[in-house]
N, C-alpha and C positions, 0 to 999 in steps of 0.2 A: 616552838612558838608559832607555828604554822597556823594563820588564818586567828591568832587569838593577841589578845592586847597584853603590854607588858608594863609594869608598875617601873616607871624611869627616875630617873634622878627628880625629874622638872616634878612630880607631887610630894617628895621624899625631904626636897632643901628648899620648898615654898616657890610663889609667882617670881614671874621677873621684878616687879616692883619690892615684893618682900628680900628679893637676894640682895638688890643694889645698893638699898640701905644700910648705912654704915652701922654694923653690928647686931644684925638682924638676921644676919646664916651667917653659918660658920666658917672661919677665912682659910680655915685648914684640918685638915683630919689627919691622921696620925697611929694608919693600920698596924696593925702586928705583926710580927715575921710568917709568910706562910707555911701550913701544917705540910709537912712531907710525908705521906702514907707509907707503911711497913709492907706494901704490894706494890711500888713504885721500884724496883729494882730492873736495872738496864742491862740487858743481855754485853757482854765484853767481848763474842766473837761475833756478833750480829747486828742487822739496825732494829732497835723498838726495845719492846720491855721482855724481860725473860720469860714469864707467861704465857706470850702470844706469838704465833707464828704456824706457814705453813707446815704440813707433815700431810705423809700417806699412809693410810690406813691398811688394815691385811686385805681389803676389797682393792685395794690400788686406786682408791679413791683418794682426792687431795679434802683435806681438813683443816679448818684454822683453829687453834688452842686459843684459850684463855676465855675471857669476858667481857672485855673491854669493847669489841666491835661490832658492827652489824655483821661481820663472817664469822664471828669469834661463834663456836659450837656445831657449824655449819657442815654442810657432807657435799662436795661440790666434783660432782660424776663425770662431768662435761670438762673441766678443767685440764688433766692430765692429756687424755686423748687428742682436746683441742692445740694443745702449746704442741704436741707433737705430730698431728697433721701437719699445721702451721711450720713448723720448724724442718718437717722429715728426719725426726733422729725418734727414740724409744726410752721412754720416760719411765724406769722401774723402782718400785719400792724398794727392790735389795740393789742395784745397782748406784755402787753412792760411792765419791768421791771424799775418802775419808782424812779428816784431819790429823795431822803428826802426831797429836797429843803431847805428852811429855814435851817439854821443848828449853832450851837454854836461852837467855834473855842476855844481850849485850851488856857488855861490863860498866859500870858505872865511871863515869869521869869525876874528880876530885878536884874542888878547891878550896884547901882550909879556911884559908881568909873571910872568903865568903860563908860557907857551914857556918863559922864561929862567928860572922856578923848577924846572920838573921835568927842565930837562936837568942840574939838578945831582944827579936821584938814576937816571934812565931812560937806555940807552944810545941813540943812533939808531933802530937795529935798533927799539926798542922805542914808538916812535912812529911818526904818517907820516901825512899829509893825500890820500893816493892817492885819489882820486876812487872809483873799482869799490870798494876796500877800505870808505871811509866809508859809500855808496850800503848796503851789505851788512850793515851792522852800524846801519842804520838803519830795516831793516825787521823782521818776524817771517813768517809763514805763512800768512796772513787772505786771502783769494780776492782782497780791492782792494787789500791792498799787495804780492803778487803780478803782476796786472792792470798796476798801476801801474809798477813795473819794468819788463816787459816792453815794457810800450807806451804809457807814458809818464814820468813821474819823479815822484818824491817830492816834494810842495813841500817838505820840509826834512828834512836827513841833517845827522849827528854833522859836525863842525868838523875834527875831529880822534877819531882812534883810537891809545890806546896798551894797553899788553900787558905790563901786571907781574908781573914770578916770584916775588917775596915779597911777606911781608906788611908788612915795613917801607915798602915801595913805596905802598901802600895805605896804609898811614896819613901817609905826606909829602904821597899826591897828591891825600886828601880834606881836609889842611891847605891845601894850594898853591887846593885849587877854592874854600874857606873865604872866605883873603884875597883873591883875586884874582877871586870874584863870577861864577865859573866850574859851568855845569850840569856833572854825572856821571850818565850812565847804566849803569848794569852791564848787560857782555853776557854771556851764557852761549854757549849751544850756536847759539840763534836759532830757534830753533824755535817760539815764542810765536804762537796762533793769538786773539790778542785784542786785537789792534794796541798790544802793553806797550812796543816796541820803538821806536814811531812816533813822531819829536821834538816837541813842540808847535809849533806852526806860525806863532804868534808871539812865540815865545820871543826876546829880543832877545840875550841873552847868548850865549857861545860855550858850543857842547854837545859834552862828550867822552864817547866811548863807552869804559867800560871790561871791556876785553876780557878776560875769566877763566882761559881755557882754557892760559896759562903758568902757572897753578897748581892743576894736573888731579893732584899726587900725593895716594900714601895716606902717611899720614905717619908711623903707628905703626897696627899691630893688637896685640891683647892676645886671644891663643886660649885662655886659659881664662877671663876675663870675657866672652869671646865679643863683643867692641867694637873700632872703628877711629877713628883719625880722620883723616879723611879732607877734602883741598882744595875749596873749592867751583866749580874750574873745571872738575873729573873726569869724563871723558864716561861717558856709562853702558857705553855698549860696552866700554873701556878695563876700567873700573870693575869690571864682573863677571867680565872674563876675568882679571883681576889676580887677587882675591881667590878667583877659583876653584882657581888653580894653589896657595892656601895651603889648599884644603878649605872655604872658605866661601860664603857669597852673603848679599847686602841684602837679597836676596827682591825689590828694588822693579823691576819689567819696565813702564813705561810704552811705551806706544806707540811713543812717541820714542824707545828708551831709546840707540838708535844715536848719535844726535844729543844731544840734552838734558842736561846736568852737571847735579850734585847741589846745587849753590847755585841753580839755576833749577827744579828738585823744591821746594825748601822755598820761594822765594818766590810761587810760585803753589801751595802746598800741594796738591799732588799727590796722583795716586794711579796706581797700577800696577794692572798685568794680574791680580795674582798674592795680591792683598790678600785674598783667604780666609786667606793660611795666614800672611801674612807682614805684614800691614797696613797701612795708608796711612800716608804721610810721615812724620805725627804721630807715629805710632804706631813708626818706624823712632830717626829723630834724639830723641838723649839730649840734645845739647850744639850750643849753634852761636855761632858766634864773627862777631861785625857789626863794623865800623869805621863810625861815625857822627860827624858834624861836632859832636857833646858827648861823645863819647866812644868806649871800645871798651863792648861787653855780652862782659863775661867771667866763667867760674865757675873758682872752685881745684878742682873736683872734679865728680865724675858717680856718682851714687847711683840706685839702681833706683827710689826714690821720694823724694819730701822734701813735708814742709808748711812752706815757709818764706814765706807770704803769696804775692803778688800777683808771678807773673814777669814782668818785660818782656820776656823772651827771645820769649814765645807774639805777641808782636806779628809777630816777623816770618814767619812764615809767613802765608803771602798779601798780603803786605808790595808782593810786584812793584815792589819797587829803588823806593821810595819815602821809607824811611828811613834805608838805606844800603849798606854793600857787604857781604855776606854772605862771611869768606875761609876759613872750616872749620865741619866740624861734627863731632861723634862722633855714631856708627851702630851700634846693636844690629848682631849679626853673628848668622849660623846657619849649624850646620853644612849642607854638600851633602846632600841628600836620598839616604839610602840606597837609593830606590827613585823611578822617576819613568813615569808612563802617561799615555797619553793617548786619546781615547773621544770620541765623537758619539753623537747620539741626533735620528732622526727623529720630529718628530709630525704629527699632521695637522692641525693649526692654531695661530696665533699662541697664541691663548688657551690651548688645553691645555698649549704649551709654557709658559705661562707662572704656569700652576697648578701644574706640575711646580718652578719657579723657586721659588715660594711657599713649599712643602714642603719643598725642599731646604734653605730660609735657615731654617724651623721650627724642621727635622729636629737642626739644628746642626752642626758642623763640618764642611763644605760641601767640595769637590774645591777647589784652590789657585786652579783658574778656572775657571767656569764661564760661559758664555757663549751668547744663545740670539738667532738672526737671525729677520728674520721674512721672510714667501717670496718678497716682491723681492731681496732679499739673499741668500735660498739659489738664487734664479734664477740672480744677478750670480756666486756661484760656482761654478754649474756652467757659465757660458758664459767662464769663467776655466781650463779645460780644454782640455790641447791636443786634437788631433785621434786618434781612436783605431783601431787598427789590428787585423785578426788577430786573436787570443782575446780581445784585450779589448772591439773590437767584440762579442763575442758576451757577454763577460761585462756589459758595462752593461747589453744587453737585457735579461737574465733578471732582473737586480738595477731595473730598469726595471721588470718583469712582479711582481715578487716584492712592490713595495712601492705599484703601482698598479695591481694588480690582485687579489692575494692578500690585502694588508692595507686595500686601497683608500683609500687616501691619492689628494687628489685634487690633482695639480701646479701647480695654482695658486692653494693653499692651504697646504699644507705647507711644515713650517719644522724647522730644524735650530739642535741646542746641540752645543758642543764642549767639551770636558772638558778638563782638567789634574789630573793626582796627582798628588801630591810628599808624600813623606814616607819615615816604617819600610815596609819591606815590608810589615807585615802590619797596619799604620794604612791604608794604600794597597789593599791588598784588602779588608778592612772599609767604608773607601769606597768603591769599586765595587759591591759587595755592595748597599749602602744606594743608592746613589745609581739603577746598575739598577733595584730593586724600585718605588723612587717611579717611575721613568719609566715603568714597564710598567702601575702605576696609571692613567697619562694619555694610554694608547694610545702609550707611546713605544715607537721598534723600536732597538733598537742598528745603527749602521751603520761599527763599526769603529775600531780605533786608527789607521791610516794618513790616514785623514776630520779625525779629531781633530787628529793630528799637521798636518798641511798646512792646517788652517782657521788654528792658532793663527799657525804663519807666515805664514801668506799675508796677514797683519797689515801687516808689514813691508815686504812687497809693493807692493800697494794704495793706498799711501800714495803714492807717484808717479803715481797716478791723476790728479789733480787736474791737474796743470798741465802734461800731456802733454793732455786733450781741452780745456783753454783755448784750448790751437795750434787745435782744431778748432773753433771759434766756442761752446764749453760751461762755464760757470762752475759750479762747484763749493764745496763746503763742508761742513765737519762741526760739529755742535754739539751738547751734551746737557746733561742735567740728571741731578736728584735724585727723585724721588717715592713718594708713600705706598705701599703695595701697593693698596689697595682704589679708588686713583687712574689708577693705569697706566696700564692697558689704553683707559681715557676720556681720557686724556691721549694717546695715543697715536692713536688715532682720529681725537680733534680737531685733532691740529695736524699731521695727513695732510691731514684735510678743507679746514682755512685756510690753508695754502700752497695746494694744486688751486685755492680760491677767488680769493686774491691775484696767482695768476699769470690767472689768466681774466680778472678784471680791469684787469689792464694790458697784456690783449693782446700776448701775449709768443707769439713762432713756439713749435711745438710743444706737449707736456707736461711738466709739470715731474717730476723724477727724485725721489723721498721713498723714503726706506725706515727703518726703525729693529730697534734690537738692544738687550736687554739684558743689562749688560757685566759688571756687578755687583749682588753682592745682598747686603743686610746684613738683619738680624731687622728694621724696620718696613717698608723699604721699595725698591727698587733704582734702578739708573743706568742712564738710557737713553738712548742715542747715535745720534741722527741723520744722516744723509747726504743735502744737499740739491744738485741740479744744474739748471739751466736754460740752453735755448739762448739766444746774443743774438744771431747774427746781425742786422744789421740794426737793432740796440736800440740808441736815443739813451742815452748816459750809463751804460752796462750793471752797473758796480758798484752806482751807488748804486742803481738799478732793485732789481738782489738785493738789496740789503740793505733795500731796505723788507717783501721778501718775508720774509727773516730773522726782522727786528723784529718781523712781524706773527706770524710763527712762537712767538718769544721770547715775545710777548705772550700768545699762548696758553695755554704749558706754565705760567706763572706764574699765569694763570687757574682751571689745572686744579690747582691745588697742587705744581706742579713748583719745585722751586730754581731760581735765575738761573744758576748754574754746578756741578756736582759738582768737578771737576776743573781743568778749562782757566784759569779764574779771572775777572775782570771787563775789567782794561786798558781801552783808551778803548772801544771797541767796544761794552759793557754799560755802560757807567758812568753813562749817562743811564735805568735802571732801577733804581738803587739807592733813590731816594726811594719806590720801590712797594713795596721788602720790608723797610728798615729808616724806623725810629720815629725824627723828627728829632732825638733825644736820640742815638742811638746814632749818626745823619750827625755831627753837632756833636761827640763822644766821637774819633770817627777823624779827624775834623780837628784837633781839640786836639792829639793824638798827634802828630801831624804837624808843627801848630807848635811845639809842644814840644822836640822831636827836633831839628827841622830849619828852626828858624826863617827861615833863611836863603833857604831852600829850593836846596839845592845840590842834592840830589836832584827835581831836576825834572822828572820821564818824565811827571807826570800823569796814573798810573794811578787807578785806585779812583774818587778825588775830585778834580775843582778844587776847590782850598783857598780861593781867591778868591771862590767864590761858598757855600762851605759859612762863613761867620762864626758865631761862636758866638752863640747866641739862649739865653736864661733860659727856665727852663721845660721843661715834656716830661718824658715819661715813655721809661726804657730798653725 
């Protein structure tokens, strides 16, 4: 939609005067279930779809399969070489790190009671103890439960997996786990990078994984309150291409948003690419509808504001399937952007880029996404470029000569932001307007909308990085935070500095891989996203190895004033740093929640907090 107008809802469902009158647009619509394409199939050892993913060709060249991406077809020469300058280890086409294969799947747990309750409301089809099926819906996206799949197993996977299309289902089958002393864990999309997905490992009871994704419709839109409500198994990809063909969008574009459904957005309260213009989760969902072992959480209505005391609805975000099954919610809608651009901007160092960041979150109404790498990351995407041929060889020199020699930007320093607009047309020139003049304050050069455009996808890309260079002895990982402004940049330093420290210390082959990007920016202070990789070849125990590097990482950005999670959320992976940011009144407050709700504890994933060791203690301050 770049630089071109878009047909929105506002000419689609009439003026404002023709919507307001009573019965004069229509008060609800009433989509169809979305079409799931026969080329939609999800790799089960991998993240993304089976189709697509890195590989190295007989040149030892890296290549991305499939069709789906701006890399997808692509011959990328500079990639292999660069990850292992960068790194100091040797990155071989035949040297690979091969999966077990054949493998034996943990024994199913049994409880008649329950089997024989739920097949009086589930059909066959809708159940099934398949071994790969369970294995799948028993991990999330974390480097060691990755790790662990491929090359070895999970100590403990769900029991059983079933797969409800209503919501009467959902309430039989959190009565059936009730009497029958039976764990539920909701599954969404599976993409959870905080191990929320991973069964307790001594849990004795049978653990059912409940799968969401047979209840991915929208269920009603209403185009002139501009709201949906919408299933909480709805993949995001489904999700925006639905609502697009009626003139709308969520606005919410997480990373994941391919993979990830809307009920797994609100339990780890999320946040998207796009939260300039359209704003985090919170800020999305009106209304959401839980099935809890005391109850439903339901409202007669949806009002743009209320003071009616104290919600329990706000509990469930960030909840991570602890107090129950999330099966709708209603969504602020907006129309399509009449106008949509996209823009980079070089600078010649982290820091100026990121004084530039500073002004922009000042300045206020900010481009839909702005986003700014720092120059390991602008390295990684320029060795993310195929091979160039003919005038283009000649065009990168000069634009080479133009920006290191004319502007003197010096290449291993400089760093790059990519932009998004979205809006009116001429809300969307106004921001450019603005946004250019701050960068040109901070030595920024403009380096085009085509930059912008392919940084924002190559999002989506990238993402199959991780566990395509695991095959090559490489573990990977992403993590971020929250921080001050006046914190960042210190924050950012140091927990570059204490990983380099961490990994010298345990003697680990090579260097370790750090880079960070700020993703978002709100008025005190922005979200900064990490990328950590280390070789193991030859490393005893090589998960837990990284994850002390991690922790020590974690421990850092908490030092420097960083949050424990912006986004991603806690799940077991963080859950042994919650006593460092919360006041034991507020551990003791989410425990009680917990036993309250769910005394039983049928929701037993374990995220956030063991409730066994949080009891409640007198005393304390919130």
């Amino acid at each position: 939609m770049d630089n071109q107008k878009n047909d929105s809802a506002n000419s689609r469902y009439g003026s404002a005067l023709e919507r307001l009158m009573p019965g004069s647009a229509p008060t609800r619509i009433f989509p169809p279930a979305p079409v799931i394409g026969k080329d939609e199939i999800e790799s089960l050892g991998e993240w993304g779809f089976e189709d697509s993913g890195f590989t190295i060709n007989e040149r030892g060249h890296a290549t991305f399969t499939g069709g789906r991406y701006t890399l997808s077809g692509l011959e990328l020469p500079s990639l292999v070489p660069w990850i292992g300058e960068m790194m100091k280890v040797e990155i071989s086409r035949d040297d690979i790190h091969r999966s077990a294969g054949t493998r034996e799947f943990p024994a199913a747990r049994q409880n008649a009671g329950f089997a024989e309750a739920i097949a009086q409301f589930l059909k066959p089809e809708q159940i099934t103890a398949e071994g790969a099926i369970r294995l799948r819906h028993g991990h999330g996206h974390t480097q060691e439960e990755m790790y662990q799949v491929n090359y070895g197993m999970l100590p403990r996977i769900p029991d059983l997996v079933v797969f409800p299309n209503e919501e009467e289902q959902i309430t039989a089958l959190v009565a059936a786990a009730l009497k029958h002393n039976v764990v539920l864990i909701p599954y969404g999309g599976g993409t959870s990078v905080t191990e929320a997905l991973v069964c307790p490992s001594n849990e004795e009871r049978v653990i059912v994984s409940v799968d969401m994704q047979g209840m991915n419709r929208i269920l009603w839109i209403d185009p002139v309150n501009r709201m949906a409500c919408i299933q909480a198994g709805a993949v995001g990809r489904h999700l925006a291409k639905q609502l697009e063909s009626y003139g709308f969008t969520m606005g919410h574009e997480p990373d994941s948003i391919e993979f990830s459904t809307l009920g797994g957005w609100i339990a780890t309260n999320a946040s998207g690419m796009k939260k300039n213009k359209y704003g985090n989760i919170e800020d999305i969902v009106l209304d959401v509808h839980v099935v809890t072992t005391s109850g439903e959480l339901r409202r007669s209505g949806v009002a743009p504001r209320e003071s009616v005391g104290t919600d329990p609805r706000q509990w469930i975000f960030g909840s991570e399937g602890n107090l129950g099954i999330i099966t709708s919610a209603v969504v602020k809608l907006f129309e399509l952007p009449e106008a949509r651009r996209y823009g980079s901007i070089l600078f010649p160092s982290f820091e100026e880029g990121t004084a530039f960041m500073y002004e922009l979150a000042k300045a206020g109404k900010p481009p839909a996404s702005v986003r700014l790498v720092d120059n390991v990351q602008f390295q990684f995407s320029m060795a993310l470029k195929p091979a160039s041929t003919g005038m283009r060889v000649l065009k990168k020199k000069l634009e080479k000569m133009i920006v290191t020699q004319l502007k003197g930007f010096d290449p291993l320093k400089m760093v790059a932001c990519t932009l998004v607009f979205e809006g009116r047309a001429d809300e969307v020139a106004e921001q450019e307007r603005r946004v250019y003049k701050i960068a040109n304050q901070h030595g920024g050069m403009k380096a085009g909308a085509e930059n912008g455009h392919k940084g924002y996808e190559l999002t989506f890309g990238i993402a199959y990085l991780r566990d395509w260079i695991m095959k090559h002895y490489l573990l990977g990982e992403s993590f971020e935070t929250s921080v001050p402004w006046s914190q960042l940049l210190d924050l950012c330093e140091k927990v570059k500095a204490r990983i380099n420290k961490e990994h010298q210390a345990l003697k680990l082959p090579g260097k370790p891989f750090v880079t960070a990007r700020v993703t978002q920016i709100y008025d005190t202070g922005a979200c900064v996203y990490f990328y950590l990789g280390v070789s193991y070849k030859g490393v005893e125990n090589p998960t837990q190895t990284f994850k002390v590097i991690e922790d020590a990482a974690r421990e850092e950005i908490l030092s420097c004033g960083g949050s424990l999670s912006h986004h991603h959320g806690i799940g077991k992976l963080r859950q042994h740093f919650l006593p460092e940011i919360m006041s034991e009144t507020l551990l003791k407050w989410n425990a009680l929640v917990k036993e309250a709700v769910d005394p039983q504890n049928v929701f037993g994933v374990g995220n956030l907090y063991p409730v066994a060791e949080l009891a409640p203690k007198a005393g304390g301050t919130v």
